[in-house]
VEXDREN-384076 format. One record per residue (C-alpha): residue number from 1; residue in one letter; chain; y, x, z. Coordinates in steps of 0.02 Angstrom, whole numbers. Layout:
// residues N
i:aa:ch:v:u:w
NUM:a:A:Y:X:Z
...
This chain:
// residues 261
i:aa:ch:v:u:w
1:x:A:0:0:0
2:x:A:187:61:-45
3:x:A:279:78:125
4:x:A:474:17:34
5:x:A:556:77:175
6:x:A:520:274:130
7:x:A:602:259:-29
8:x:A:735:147:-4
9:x:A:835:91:142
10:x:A:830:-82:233
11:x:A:960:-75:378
12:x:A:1086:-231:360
13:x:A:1104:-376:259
14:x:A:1263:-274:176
15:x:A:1153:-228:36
16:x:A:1149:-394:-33
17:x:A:1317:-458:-31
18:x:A:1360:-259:-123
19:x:A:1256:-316:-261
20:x:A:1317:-484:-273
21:x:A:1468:-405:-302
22:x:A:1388:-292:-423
23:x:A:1310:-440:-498
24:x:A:1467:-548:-536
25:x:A:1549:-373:-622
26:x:A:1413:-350:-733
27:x:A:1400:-526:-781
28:x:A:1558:-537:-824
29:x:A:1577:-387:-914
30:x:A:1409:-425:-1009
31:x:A:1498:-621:-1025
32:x:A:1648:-520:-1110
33:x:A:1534:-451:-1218
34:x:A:1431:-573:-1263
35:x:A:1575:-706:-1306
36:x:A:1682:-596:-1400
37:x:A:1561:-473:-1501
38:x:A:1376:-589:-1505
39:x:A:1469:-759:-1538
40:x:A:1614:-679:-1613
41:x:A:1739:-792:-1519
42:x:A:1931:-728:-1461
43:x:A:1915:-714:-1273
44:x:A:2040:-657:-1153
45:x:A:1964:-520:-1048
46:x:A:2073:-567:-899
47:x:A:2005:-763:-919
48:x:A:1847:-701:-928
49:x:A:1828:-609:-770
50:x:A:1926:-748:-673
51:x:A:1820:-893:-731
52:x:A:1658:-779:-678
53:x:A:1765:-740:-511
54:x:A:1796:-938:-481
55:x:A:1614:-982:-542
56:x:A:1554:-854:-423
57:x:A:1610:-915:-283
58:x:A:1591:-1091:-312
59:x:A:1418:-1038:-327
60:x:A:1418:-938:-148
61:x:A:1475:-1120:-80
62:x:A:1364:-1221:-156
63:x:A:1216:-1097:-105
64:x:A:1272:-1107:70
65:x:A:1262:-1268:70
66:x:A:1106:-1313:6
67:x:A:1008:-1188:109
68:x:A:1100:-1281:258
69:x:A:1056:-1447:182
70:x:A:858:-1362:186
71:x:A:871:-1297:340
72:x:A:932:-1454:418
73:x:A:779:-1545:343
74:x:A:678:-1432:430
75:x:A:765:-1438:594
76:x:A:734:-1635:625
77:x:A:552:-1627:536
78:x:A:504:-1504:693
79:x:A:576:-1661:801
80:x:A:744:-1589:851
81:x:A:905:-1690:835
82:x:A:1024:-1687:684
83:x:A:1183:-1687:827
84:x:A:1075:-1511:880
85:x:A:1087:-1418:744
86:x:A:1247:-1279:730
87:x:A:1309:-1352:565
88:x:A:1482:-1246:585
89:x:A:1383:-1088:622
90:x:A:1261:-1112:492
91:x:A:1397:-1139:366
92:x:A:1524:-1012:428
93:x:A:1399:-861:479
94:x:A:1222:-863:475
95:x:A:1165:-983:345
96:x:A:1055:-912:189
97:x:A:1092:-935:5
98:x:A:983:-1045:-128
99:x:A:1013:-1015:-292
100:x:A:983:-1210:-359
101:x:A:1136:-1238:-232
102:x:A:1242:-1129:-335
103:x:A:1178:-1214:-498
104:x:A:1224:-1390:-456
105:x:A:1405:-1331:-381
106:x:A:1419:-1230:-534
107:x:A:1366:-1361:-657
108:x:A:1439:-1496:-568
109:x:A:1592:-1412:-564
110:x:A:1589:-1394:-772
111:x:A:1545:-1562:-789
112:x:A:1726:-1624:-715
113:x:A:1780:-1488:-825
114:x:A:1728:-1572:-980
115:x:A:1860:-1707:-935
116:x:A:1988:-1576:-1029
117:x:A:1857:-1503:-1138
118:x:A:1738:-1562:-1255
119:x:A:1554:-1575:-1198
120:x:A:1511:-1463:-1369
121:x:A:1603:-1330:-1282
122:x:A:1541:-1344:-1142
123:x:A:1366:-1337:-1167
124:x:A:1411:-1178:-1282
125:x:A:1461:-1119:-1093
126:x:A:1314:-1155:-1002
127:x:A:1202:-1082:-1137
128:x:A:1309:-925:-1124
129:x:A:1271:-924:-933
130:x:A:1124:-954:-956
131:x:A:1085:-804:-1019
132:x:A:1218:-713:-910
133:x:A:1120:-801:-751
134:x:A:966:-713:-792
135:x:A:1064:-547:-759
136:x:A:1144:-601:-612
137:x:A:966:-630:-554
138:x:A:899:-488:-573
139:x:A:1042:-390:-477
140:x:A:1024:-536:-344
141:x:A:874:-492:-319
142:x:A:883:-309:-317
143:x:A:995:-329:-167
144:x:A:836:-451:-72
145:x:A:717:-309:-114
146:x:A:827:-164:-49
147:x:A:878:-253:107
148:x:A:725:-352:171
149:x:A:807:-521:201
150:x:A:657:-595:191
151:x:A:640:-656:25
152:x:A:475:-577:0
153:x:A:289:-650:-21
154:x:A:135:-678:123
155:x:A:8:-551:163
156:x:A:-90:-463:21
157:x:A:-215:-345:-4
158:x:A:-168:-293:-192
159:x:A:-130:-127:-224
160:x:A:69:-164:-267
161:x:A:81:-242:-68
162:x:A:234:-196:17
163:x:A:282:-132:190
164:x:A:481:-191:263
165:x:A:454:-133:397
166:x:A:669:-93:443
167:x:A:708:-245:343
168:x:A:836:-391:390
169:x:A:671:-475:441
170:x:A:543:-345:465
171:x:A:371:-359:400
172:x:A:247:-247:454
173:x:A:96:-294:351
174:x:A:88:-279:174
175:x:A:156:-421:85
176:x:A:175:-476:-101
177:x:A:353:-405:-173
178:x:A:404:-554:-240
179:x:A:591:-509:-292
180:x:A:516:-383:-401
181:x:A:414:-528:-451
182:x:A:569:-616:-493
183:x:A:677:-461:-578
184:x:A:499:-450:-709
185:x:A:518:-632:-725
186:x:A:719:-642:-757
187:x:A:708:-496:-860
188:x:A:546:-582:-982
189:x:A:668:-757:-979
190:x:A:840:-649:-1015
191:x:A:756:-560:-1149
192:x:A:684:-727:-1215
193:x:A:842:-827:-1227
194:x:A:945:-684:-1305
195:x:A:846:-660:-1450
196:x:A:821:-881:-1454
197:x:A:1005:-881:-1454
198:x:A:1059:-852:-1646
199:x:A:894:-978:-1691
200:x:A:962:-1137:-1564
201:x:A:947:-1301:-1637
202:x:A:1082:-1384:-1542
203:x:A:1225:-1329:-1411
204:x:A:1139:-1329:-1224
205:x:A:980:-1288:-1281
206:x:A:960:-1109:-1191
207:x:A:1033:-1197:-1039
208:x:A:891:-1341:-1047
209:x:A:759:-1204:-1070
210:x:A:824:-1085:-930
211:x:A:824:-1237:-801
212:x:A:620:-1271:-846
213:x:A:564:-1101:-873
214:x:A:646:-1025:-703
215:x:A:611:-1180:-601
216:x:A:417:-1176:-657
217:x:A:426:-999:-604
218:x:A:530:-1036:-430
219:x:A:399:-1166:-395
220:x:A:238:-1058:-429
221:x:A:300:-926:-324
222:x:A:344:-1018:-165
223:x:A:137:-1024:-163
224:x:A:140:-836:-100
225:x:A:315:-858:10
226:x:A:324:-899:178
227:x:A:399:-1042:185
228:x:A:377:-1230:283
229:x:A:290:-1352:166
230:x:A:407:-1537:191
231:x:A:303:-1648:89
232:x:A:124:-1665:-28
233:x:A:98:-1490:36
234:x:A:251:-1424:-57
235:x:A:406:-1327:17
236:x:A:619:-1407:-12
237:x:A:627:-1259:-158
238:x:A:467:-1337:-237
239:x:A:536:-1521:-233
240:x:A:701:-1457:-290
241:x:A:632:-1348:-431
242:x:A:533:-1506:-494
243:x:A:666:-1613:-504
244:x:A:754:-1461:-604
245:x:A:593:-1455:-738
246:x:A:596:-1662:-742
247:x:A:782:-1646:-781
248:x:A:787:-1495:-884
249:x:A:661:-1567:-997
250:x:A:762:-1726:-1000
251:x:A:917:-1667:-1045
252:x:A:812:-1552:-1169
253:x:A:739:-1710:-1266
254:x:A:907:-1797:-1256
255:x:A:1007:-1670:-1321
256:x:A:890:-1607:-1464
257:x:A:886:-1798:-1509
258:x:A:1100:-1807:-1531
259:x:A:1153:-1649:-1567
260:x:A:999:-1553:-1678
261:x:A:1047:-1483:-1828
């Protein structure tokens, strides 16, 4: 078994908010790029980074407050109160961050957006972050491996089985990597929708597939995670991520219906 913390370090929880920051930078940049020289659109570099800054952020929020939504579930299925729970705390200090959180802030926020843009334009956005998501993912989860938050799979025996043992949340029996499972799996999907991209049938496409492909991949790995099962045997990132394929594929078959070439 690979013991991580020899080769890299795992003291504070630091690490990964430095490479979300590193993450939101090279999105954007690679956003820059991708608008102005792939899709050969006029872009302000300036606009660029600030709607990646704003985006960002809104993100952060809404992933705080989803894994506080999760965590509250949680809380009263053990039995405790709702009026228990440190909501301000939670919210403020120690909650975690869920990436579907940020997606529904983020898309959510768009949506209202589209009240002074056309819809065409944009689902021409959300295919371009899309792509630029599956970056940020990787980078995301760069940060989770290097720090040991906890974001890593249950005990295994396979060869590849990782030590954290001076993580965030320590684990001192080999477990499975699963961020590294997640940067392979962002990387496969990034690479996928990049070269899809000039061969779309209709605007939103990329963003339809990237919703099905990464929640079918979110809710096979919670299988080897650690975390509390809510209902049929399935964890709150499992229900969530097959609402996201059920929707995904709707809006899929909706859109290529309306808007295929």
């Amino acid at each position: 078994m690979s013991n991580f913390a020899k080769w890299l370090p795992q003291q504070t929880a630091d690490w990964y908010m430095f490479m979300m920051g590193v993450a939101a930078f090279v999105s954007s940049c690679f956003l820059l790029w991708y608008l102005k020289y792939r899709l050969n659109k006029g872009v302000n570099p300036i606009a660029v980074f600030g709607v990646v800054f704003i985006l960002t952020a809104i993100g952060f929020i809404g992933a705080r407050v989803y894994s506080v939504l999760e965590d509250v579930v949680l809380h009263v299925i053990d039995g405790n109160r709702i009026t228990t729970y440190p909501f301000y705390d939670k919210l403020a200090n120690n909650g975690g961050f869920r990436f579907y959180g940020g997606v529904l802030f983020v898309v959510s926020f768009l949506l209202v957006c589209s009240k002074w843009f056309s819809i065409i334009k944009i689902l021409e956005l959300l295919d371009a972050f899309a792509i630029t998501i599956c970056i940020a993912s990787i980078l995301g989860r760069v940060g989770c491996q290097i720090s040991g938050d906890g974001c890593y799979g249950t005990y295994t025996t396979l060869p590849w089985g990782m030590h954290y043992t001076n993580g965030v949340y320590p684990s001192l029996l080999p477990v499975h990597p699963v961020p590294i499972y997640e940067m392979i799996i962002s990387f496969g999907l990034f690479v996928y929708l990049f070269r899809l991209e000039k061969q779309k049938q209709f605007a939103g496409q990329l963003f339809c597939l990237y919703l099905i492909f990464s929640s079918i991949s979110r809710f096979l790995l919670e299988f080897i995670r650690n975390n509390t099962s809510i209902a049929f045997g399935l964890t709150f990132t499992q229900l969530t991520a097959l609402l996201f394929i059920v929707l995904g594929t709707m809006l899929f078959t909706r859109l290529s219906k309306f808007l295929a070439h």
